[in-house]
C-alpha positions as CSV (number, residue, x, y, z in Angstrom):
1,X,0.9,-28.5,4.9
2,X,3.1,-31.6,4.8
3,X,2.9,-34.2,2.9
4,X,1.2,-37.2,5.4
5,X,-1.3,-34.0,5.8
6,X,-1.9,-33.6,1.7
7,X,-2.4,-37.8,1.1
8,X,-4.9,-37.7,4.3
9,X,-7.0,-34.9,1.8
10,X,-6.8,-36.9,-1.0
11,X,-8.4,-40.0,0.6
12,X,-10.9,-37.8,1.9
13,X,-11.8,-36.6,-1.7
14,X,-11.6,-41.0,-2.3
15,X,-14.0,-41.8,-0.1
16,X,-16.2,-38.9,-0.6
17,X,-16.6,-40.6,-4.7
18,X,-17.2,-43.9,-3.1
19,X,-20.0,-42.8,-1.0
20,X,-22.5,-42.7,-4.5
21,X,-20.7,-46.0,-5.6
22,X,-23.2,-47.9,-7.6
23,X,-22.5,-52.2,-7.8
24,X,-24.3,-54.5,-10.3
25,X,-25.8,-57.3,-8.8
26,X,-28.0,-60.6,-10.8
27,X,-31.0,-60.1,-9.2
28,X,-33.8,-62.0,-10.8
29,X,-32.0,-62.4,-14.1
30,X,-32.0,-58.5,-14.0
31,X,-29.2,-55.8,-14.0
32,X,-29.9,-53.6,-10.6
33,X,-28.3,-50.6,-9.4
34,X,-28.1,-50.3,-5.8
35,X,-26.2,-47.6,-3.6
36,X,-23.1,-49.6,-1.7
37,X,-24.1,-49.2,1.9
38,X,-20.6,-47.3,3.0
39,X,-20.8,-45.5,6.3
40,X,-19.7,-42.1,6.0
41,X,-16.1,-41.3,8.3
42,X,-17.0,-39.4,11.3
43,X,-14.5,-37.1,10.3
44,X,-15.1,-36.6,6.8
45,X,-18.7,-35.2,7.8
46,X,-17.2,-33.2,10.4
47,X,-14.6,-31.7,7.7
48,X,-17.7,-30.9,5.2
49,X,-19.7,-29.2,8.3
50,X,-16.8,-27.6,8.9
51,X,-16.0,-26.3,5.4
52,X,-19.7,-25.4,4.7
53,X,-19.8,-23.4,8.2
54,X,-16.7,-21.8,7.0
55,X,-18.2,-20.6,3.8
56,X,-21.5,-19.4,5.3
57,X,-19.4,-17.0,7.6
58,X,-17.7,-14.8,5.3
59,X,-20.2,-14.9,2.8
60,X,-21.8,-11.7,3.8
61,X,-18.3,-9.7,3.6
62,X,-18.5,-10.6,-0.5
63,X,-19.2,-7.7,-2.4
64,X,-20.9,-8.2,-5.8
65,X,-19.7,-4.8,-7.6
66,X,-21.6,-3.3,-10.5
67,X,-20.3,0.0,-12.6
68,X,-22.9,2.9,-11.9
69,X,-25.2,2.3,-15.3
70,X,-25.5,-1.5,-14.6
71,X,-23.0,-2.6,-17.0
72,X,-20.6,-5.0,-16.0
73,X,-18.9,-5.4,-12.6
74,X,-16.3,-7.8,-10.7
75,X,-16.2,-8.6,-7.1
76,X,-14.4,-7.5,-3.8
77,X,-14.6,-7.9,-0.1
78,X,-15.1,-5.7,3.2
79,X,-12.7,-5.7,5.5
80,X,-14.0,-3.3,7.7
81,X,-17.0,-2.5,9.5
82,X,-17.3,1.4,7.9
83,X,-17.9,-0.1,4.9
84,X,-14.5,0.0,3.3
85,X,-14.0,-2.9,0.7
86,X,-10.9,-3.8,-1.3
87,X,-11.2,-5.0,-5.1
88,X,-9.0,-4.9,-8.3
89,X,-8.2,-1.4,-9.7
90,X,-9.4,-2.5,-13.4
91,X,-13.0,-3.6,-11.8
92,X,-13.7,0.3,-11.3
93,X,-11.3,1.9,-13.5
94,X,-13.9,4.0,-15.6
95,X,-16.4,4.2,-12.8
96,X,-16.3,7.8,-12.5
97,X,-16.3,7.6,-8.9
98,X,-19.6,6.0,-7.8
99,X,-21.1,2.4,-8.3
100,X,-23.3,-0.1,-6.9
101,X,-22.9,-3.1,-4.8
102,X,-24.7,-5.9,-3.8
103,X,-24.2,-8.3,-0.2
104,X,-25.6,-11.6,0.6
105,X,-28.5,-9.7,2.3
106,X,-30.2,-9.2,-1.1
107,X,-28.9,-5.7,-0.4
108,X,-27.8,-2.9,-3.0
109,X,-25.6,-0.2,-1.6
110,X,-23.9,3.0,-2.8
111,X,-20.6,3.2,-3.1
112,X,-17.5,5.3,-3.9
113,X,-14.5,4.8,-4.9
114,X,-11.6,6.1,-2.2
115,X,-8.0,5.2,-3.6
116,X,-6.5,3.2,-6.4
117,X,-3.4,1.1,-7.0
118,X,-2.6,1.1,-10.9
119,X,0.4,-1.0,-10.4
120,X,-1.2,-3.2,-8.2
121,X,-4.0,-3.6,-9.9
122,X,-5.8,-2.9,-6.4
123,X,-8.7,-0.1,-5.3
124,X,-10.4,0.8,-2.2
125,X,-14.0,1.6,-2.4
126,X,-16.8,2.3,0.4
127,X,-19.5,0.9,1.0
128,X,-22.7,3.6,2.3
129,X,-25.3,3.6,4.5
130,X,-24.5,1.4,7.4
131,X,-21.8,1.8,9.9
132,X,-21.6,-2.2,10.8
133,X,-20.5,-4.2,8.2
134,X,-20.0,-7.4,8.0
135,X,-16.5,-8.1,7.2
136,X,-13.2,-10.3,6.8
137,X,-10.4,-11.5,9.2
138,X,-7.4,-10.3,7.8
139,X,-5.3,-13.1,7.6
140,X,-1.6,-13.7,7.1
141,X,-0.6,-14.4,3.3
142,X,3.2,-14.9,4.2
143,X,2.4,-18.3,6.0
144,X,0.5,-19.9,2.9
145,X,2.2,-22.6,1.6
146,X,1.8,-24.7,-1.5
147,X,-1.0,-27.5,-0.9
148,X,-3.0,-25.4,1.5
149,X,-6.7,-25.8,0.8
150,X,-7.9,-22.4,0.0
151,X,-12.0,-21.1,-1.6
152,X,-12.9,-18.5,-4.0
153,X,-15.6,-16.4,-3.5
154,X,-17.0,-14.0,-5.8
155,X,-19.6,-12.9,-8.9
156,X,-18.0,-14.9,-12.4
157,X,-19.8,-14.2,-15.4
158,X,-22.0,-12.0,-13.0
159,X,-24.1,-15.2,-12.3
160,X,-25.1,-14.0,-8.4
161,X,-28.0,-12.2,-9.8
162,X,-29.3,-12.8,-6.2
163,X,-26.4,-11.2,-4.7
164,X,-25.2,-14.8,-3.3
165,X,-21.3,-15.5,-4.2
166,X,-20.5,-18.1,-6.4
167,X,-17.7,-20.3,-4.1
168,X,-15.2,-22.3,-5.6
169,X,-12.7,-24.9,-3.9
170,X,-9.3,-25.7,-4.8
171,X,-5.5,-25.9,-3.2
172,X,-2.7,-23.4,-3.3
173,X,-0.6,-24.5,-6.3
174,X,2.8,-22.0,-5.4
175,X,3.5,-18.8,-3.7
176,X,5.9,-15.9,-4.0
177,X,4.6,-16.0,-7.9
178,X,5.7,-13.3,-10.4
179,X,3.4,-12.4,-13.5
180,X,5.5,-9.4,-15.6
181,X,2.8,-6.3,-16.6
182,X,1.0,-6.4,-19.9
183,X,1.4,-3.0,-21.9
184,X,-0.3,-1.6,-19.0
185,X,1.2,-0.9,-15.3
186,X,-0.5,-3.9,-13.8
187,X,2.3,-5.8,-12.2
188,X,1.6,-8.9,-9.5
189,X,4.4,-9.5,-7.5
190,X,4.8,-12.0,-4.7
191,X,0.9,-13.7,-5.7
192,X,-1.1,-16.7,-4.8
193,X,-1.4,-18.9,-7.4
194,X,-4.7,-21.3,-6.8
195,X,-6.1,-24.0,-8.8
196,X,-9.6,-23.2,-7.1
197,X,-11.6,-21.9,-10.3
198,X,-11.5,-18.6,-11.0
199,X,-13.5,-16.8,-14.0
200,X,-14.4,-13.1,-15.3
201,X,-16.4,-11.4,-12.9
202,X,-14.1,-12.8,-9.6
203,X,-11.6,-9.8,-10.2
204,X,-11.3,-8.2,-6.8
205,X,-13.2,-10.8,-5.0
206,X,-11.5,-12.4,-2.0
207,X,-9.6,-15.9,-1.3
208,X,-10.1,-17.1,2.0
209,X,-7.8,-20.1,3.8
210,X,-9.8,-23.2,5.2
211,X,-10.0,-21.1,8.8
212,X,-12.2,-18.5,6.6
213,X,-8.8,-15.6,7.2
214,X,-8.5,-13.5,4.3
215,X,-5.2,-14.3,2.4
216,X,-5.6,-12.3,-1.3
217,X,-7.5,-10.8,-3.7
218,X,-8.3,-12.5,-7.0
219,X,-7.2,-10.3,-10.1
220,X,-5.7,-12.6,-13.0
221,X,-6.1,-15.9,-14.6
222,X,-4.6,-17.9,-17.6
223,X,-6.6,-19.0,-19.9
224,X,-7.1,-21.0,-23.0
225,X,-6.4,-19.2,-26.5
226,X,-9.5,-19.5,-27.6
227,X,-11.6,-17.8,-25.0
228,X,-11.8,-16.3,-21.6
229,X,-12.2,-19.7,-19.3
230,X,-9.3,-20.7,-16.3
231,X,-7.5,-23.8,-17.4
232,X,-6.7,-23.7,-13.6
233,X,-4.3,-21.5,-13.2
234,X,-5.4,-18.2,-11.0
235,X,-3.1,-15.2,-9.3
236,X,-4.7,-13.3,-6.3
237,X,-2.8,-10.3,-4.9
238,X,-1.7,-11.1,-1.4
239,X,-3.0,-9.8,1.8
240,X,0.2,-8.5,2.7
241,X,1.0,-6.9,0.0
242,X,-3.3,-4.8,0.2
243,X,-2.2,-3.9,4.0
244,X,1.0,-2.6,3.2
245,X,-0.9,-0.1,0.4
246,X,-4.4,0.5,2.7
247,X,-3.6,3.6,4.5
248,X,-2.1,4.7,1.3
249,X,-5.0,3.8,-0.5
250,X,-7.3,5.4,2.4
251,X,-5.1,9.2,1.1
252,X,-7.8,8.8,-1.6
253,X,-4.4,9.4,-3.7
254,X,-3.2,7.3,-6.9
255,X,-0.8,5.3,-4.9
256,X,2.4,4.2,-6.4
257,X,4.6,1.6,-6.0
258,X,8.6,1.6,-5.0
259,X,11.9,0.9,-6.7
260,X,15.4,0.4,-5.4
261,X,16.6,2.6,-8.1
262,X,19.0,-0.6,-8.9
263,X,18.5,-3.4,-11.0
264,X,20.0,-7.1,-10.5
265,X,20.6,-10.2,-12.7
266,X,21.4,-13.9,-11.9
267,X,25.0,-15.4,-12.3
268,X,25.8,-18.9,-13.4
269,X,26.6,-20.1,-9.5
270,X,23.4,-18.9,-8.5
271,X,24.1,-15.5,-7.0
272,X,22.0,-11.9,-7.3
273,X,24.3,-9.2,-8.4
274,X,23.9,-5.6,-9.3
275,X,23.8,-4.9,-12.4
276,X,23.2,-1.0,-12.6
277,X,22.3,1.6,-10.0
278,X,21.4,5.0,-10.0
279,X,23.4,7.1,-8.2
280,X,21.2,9.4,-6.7
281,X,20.0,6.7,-5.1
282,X,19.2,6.0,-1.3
283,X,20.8,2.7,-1.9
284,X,24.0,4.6,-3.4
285,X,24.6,6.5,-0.9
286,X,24.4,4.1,1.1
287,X,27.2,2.5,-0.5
288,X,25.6,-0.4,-2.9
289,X,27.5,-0.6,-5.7
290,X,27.2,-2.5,-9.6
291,X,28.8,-6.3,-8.7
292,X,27.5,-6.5,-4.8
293,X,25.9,-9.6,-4.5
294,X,22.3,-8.8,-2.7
295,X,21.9,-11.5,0.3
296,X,18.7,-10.3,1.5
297,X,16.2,-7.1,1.1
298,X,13.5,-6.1,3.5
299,X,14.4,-9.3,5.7
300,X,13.8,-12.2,3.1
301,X,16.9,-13.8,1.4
302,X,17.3,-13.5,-2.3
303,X,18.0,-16.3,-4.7
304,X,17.0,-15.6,-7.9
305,X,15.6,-11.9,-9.8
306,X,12.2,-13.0,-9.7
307,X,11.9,-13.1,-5.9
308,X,14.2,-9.4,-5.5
309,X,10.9,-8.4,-7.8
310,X,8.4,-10.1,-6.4
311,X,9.8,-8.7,-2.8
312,X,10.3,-5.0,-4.0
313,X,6.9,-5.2,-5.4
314,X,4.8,-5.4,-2.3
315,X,5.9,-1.9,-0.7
316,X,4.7,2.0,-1.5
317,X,7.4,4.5,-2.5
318,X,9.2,6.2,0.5
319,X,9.2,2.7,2.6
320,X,12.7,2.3,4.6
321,X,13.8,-1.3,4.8
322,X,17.2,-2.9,5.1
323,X,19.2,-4.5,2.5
324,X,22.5,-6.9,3.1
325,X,24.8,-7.5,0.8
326,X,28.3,-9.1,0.1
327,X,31.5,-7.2,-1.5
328,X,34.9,-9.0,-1.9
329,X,33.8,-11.4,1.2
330,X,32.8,-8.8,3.3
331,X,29.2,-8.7,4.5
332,X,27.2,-4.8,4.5
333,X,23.9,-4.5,6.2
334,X,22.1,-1.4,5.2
335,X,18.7,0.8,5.3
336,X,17.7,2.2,2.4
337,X,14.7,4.4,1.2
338,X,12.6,3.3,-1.8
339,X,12.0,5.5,-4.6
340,X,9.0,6.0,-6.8
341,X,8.8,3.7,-9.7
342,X,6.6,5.8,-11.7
343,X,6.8,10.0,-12.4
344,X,3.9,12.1,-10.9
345,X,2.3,12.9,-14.1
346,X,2.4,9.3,-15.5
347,X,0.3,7.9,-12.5
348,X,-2.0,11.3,-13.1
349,X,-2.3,10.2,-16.4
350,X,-1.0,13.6,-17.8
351,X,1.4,11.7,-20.1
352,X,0.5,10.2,-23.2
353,X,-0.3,6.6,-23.4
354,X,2.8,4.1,-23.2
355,X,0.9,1.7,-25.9
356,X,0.6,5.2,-28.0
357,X,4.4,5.2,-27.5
358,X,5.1,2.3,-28.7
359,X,2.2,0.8,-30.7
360,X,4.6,-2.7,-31.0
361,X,3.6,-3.2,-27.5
362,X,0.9,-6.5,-26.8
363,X,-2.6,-5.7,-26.5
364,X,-3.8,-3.9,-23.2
365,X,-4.6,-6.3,-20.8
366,X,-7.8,-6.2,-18.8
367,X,-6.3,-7.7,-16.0
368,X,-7.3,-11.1,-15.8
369,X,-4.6,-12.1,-17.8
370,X,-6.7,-13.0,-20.7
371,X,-6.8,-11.4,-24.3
372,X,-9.2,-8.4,-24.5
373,X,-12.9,-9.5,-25.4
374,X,-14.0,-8.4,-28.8
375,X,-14.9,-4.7,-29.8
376,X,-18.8,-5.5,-29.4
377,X,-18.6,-7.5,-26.2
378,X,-20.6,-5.7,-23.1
379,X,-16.9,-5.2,-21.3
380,X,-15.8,-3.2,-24.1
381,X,-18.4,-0.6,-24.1
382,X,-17.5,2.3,-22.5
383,X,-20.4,3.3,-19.2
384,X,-22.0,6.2,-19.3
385,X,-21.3,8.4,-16.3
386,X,-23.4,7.7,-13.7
387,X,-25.3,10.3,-11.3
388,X,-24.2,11.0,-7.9
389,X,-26.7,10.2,-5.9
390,X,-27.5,13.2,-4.3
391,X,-27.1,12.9,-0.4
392,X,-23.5,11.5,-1.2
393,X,-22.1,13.3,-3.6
394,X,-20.3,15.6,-1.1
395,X,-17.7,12.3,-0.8
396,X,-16.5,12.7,-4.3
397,X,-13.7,15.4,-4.9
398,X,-11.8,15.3,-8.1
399,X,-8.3,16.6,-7.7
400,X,-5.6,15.7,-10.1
401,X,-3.2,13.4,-8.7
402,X,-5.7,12.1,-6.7
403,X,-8.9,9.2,-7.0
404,X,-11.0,11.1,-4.3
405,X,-9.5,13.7,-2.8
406,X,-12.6,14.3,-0.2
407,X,-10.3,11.4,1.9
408,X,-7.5,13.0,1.7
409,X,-9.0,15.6,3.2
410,X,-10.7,14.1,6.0
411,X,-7.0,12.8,6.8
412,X,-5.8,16.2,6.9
413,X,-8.3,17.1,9.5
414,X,-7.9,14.1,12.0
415,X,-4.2,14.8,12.8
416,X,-3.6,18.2,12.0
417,X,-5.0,18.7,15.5
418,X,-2.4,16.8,17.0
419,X,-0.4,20.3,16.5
420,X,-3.0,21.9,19.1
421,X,-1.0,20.5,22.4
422,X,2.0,22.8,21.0
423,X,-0.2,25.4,21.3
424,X,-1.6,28.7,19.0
425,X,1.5,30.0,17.0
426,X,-0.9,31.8,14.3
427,X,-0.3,35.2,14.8
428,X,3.2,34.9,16.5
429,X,6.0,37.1,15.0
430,X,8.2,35.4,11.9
431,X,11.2,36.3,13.7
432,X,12.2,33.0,15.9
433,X,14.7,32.7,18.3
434,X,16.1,29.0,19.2
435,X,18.7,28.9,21.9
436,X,20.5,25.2,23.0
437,X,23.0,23.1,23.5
438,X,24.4,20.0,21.3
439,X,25.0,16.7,23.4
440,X,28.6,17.7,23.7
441,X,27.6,20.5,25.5
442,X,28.2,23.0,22.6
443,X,25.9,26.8,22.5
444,X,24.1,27.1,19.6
445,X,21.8,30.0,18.6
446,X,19.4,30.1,15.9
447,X,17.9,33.1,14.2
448,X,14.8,32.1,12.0
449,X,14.3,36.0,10.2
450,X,12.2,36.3,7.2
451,X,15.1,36.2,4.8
452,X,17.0,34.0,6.1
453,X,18.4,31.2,9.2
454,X,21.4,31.8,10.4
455,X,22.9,30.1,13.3
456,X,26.1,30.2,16.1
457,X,27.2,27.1,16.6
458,X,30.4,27.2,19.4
459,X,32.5,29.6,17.4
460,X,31.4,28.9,14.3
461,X,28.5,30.6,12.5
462,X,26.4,29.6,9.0
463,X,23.3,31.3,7.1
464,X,20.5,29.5,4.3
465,X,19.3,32.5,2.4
466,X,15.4,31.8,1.8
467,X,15.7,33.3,-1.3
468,X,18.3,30.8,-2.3
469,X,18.3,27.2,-3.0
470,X,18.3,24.9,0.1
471,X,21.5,23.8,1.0
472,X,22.8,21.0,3.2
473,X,23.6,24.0,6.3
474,X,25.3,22.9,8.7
475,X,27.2,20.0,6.6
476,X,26.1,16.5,7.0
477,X,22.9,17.7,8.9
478,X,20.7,17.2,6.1
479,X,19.4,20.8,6.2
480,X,19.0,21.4,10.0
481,X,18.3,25.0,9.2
482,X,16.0,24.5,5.8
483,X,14.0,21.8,8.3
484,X,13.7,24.4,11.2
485,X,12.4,26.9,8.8
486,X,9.4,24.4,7.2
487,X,8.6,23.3,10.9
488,X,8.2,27.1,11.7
489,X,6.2,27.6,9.2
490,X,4.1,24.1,9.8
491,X,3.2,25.5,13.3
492,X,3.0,29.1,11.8
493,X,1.4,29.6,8.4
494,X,1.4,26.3,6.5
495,X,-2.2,27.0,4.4
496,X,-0.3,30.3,2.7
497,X,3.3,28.9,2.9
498,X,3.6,25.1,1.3
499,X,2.8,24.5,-2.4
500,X,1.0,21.3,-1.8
501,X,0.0,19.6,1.9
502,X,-1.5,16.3,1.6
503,X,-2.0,12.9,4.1
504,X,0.7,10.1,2.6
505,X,-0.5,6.8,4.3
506,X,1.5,5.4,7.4
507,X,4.6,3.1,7.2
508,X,7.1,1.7,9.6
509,X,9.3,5.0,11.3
510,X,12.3,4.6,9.9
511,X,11.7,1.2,8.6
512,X,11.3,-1.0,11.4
513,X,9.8,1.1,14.7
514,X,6.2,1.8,14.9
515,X,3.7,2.6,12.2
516,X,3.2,6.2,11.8
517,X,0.9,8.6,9.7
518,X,2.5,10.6,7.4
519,X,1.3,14.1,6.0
520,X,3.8,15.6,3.3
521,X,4.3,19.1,2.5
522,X,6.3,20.8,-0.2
523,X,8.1,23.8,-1.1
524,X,10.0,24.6,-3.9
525,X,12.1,21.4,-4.2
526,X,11.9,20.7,-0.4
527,X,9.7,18.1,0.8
528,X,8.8,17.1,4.0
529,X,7.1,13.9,5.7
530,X,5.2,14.7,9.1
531,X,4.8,11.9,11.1
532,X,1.7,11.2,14.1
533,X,1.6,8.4,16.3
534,X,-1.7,6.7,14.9
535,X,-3.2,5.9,17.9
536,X,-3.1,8.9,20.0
537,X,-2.3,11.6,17.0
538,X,0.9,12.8,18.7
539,X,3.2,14.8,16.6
540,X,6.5,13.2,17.5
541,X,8.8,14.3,14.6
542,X,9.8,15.1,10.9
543,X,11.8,14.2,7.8
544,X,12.9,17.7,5.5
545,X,14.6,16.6,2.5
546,X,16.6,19.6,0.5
547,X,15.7,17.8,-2.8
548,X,13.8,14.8,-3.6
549,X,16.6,12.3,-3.8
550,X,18.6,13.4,-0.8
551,X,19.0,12.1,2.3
552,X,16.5,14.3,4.6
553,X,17.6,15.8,7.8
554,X,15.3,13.5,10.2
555,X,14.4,15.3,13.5
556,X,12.3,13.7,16.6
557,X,11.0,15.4,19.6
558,X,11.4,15.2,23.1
559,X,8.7,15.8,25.9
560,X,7.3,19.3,25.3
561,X,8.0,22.2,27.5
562,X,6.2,25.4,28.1
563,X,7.8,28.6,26.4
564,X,6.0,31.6,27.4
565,X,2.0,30.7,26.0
566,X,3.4,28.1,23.5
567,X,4.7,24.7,23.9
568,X,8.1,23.4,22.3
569,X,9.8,20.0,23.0
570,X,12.5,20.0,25.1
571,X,14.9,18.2,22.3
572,X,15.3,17.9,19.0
573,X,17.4,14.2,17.9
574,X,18.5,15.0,14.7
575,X,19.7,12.5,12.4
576,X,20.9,12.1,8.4
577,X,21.9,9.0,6.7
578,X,23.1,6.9,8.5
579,X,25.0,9.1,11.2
580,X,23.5,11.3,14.1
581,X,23.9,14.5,13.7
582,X,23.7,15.7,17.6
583,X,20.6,16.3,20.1
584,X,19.5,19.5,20.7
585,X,18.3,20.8,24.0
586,X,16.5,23.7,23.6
587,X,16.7,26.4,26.6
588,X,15.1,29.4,25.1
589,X,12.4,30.2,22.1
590,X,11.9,33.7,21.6
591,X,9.6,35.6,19.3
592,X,10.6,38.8,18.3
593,X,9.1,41.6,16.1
594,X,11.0,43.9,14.2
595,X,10.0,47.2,15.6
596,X,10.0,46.1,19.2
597,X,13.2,43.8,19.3
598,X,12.2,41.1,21.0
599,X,9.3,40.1,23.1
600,X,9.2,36.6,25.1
């Protein structure tokens, strides 16, 4: 919004006051209050129509959210018709997986909690018993711009006793806002900050632009020192940043968030330089070093820390994006893969307590951003756990590592069958014979034996011993032979073989081609990402890392071909780093059992 745009609003908001103007006229000797007869702009009603219309619309996609015993609650939104509704993670942190919610409909529905974003201070929960929704457009929270009108909607103070949404109206007052955590993981990077009132009870509820597009979810406030009111300054958790983290958050998984594995600092001429990096890094290796000055990360330029934070912030761990930066002069442009910013067992909550740690840390935080309430206020009391009720309490499965693991296993089950069109490979024999060539024409042959891969390649020949630690075989490939071995045993016997199998989320392929879904297996210390197509279910590839932190051997397939009553694709582009590896055209699969020494 530019300026000539922002004075138009305020003389709207004049004339609006003057319409109730009250002049004192002598009338008889007598002081009388009449209304000054001022014709309302044509376009000023046609704005308030418009707002009011506005509001009415995405009313029924607010969620009024209530723990399962009735105590307490916060708000959210639906943004789909199954039901599924975003709101903050400390609205039903403690809800033991169920709750109730109310809709504009006068409505109460079950619900249950799907996936939750500590960090992000963000959950996914679903709505039950319909399969038509209303719900919000999902806008675009990267084209907000300070002075854009912008509404609240939501339950403060849990006032909507009738289940209708309190609304409030206000302005964006900046963007791209950082607000550090608060002894807890809640983090918000790159938020919304409104002036539109926000209270209590609008945690998770949703902040629509003028055209009634979702652009953020409410989630913290500042407020006075003396109590729990806005002094008009709110934070709501971009759109962006809640699409990025949905599919992830659909996993039913605790979700985490990423990290560079470097951190930066500002220099007196304005420049962000490294200022430490880890050197098992994905950013290491590819060759960011302490001093580079970073020029840009995931395609937005950096000028200061707090936007390299606020930018980092808004991805999952495992996201590929590129990264420039500037050494002696010289420009780099790079791709790096994100790391996790928190170990396993913290986000499982298997470790102790970080304020138990270090009890100098500030109070928890409840995640508005306000000091806890006192010990005997109604927030503080912990809810008893509620009952499942009955004909949904097959959608709850507690796993650890995992807020419901029932969707992770529906997941599982959607695009596992996209390994069907390859055919039935349960049953084959474990002996596995690849034949090819590499683009420059070289024969390779691959022996995949119980023991061990070996394989000829030209003149040369090299073995991984299963019993041994996964090696980078052939050099620079990543693992070529570890990978074919986990992709054998994907089509072969991946219930008995893999330690854990589990559906990730989707991202970018490789950072910037199409969206895929990811499923993740693991064995020993090699982990591998799966990848479908998400609207057809296609298997088109794989990722095998030899070790978390190393640069996987990525392969992606070709057309498939027929191989006796089994499909195969007729290449394999293999890939590590930043260099290609070679393609290989596959001529011949073989399966061959011991005894009878090979059988087609």
């Amino acid at each position: 919004m530019n300026r000539k745009q922002i004075n138009q609003r305020r003389v709207t908001f004049f004339l609006s006051g003057m319409i109730a103007l009250c002049v004192v006229v002598m009338h008889g000797g007598r002081n009388v209050c009449r209304a000054n007869p001022i014709e309302i702009p044509a376009s000023l009603q046609q704005s308030e129509n418009q707002r009011i219309e506005t509001m009415a619309r995405v009313a029924p996609s607010v969620v009024a959210v209530f723990a399962g015993d009735g105590a307490g609650g916060g708000s959210g939104v639906l943004i789909e018709a199954s039901g599924f509704a975003v709101t903050n993670f400390h609205v039903v942190e403690g809800s033991d997986g169920f709750m109730k919610c109310g809709l504009n409909d006068g409505k109460l529905y079950d619900a249950v909690l799907v996936g939750i974003d500590p960090t992000g201070d963000v959950a996914l929960i679903q709505l039950l018993g319909r399969d038509d929704f209303p719900h919000a457009k999902i806008g675009d929270s990267d084209n907000v711009q300070a002075g854009d009108m912008v509404f609240a909607m939501g339950n403060p103070f849990l006032l909507a006793t009738d289940l209708q949404p309190t609304v409030t109206y206000g302005m964006v007052s900046g963007v791209h806002r950082y607000q550090y955590p608060a002894g807890t993981f809640l983090e918000y990077t790159d938020c919304i900050q409104v002036d539109a009132s926000i209270n209590p009870g609008n945690s998770g509820g949703p902040l629509f632009n003028m055209q009634g597009e979702l652009i953020g979810i409410n989630g913290r406030i500042s407020v006075e020192k003396r109590g729990r009111v806005n002094v008009g300054a709110g934070y709501a958790i971009s759109i962006n940043q809640v699409m990025h983290f949905l599919d992830h958050l659909k996993s039913g998984r605790v979700v985490d968030h990423a990290t560079l594995g470097a951190t930066v600092t500002g220099t007196a001429d304005g420049s962000v330089v490294v200022s430490s990096i880890l050197e098992n890094s994905s950013a290491y290796r590819r060759g960011l070093r302490w001093g580079d000055e970073v020029l840009s990360f995931a395609g937005r330029p950096i000028r200061s820390v707090n936007q390299f934070k606020n930018i980092l912030g808004i991805y999952p761990k495992g996201w590929t994006v590129p990264l420039s930066y500037r050494r002696e002069g010289q420009r780099y442009d790079i791709e790096v893969r994100l790391m996790g910013l928190h170990r396993r067992a913290e986000l499982a909550g298997e470790e102790e307590d970080p304020m138990e740690r270090n009890p100098k840390a500030p109070p928890r935080d409840p995640g508005d951003g306000e000091p806890p309430p006192p010990p005997g206020h109604p927030e503080m009391k912990k809810p008893k756990k509620p009952v499942a009720p009955e004909k949904y309490a097959h959608l709850f499965v507690e796993r650890s590592e995992f807020a419901n693991y029932y969707y992770n296993e529906q997941a599982q089950k959607r695009l596992l069958p996209g390994l069907q069109k390859w055919g039935v490979y349960a049953g084959k024999p474990n002996r596995w014979i690849l034949t090819g060539t590499l683009a420059d024409s070289t024969l390779i042959d691959i022996r995949m034996f119980p023991d061990a891969v070996a394989a000829k390649i030209g003149s040369s020949f090299v073995v991984q011993p299963l019993n041994e630690e996964a090696r980078d075989i052939p050099e620079k490939s990543g693992g070529l032979l570890t990978a074919l071995e986990q992709l054998k045993q994907m089509l072969l016997n991946r219930d008995e073989y893999f330690t854990e199998l589990y559906y990730l989320g989707s991202e970018p392929l490789a950072g910037t081609q199409e969206r895929v879904d990811v499923l993740v297996t693991t064995k020993s210390l090699v982990t591998c990402r799966w990848y479908f197509r998400r609207e057809t279910g296609e298997f088109i590839g794989f990722d095998s890392a030899v070790e978390e932190d190393a640069d996987p051997c990525e392969i992606r397939f070709s057309e498939l071909k027929t191989f006796g009553d089994v499909s195969f694709p007729t290449s394999l582009k293999i890939r590590s780093g930043d260099q290609d590896f070679g393609t290989l055209t596959v001529t011949g699969l073989q399966f061959q059992t011991a005894a009878e020494g090979g059988q087609k």
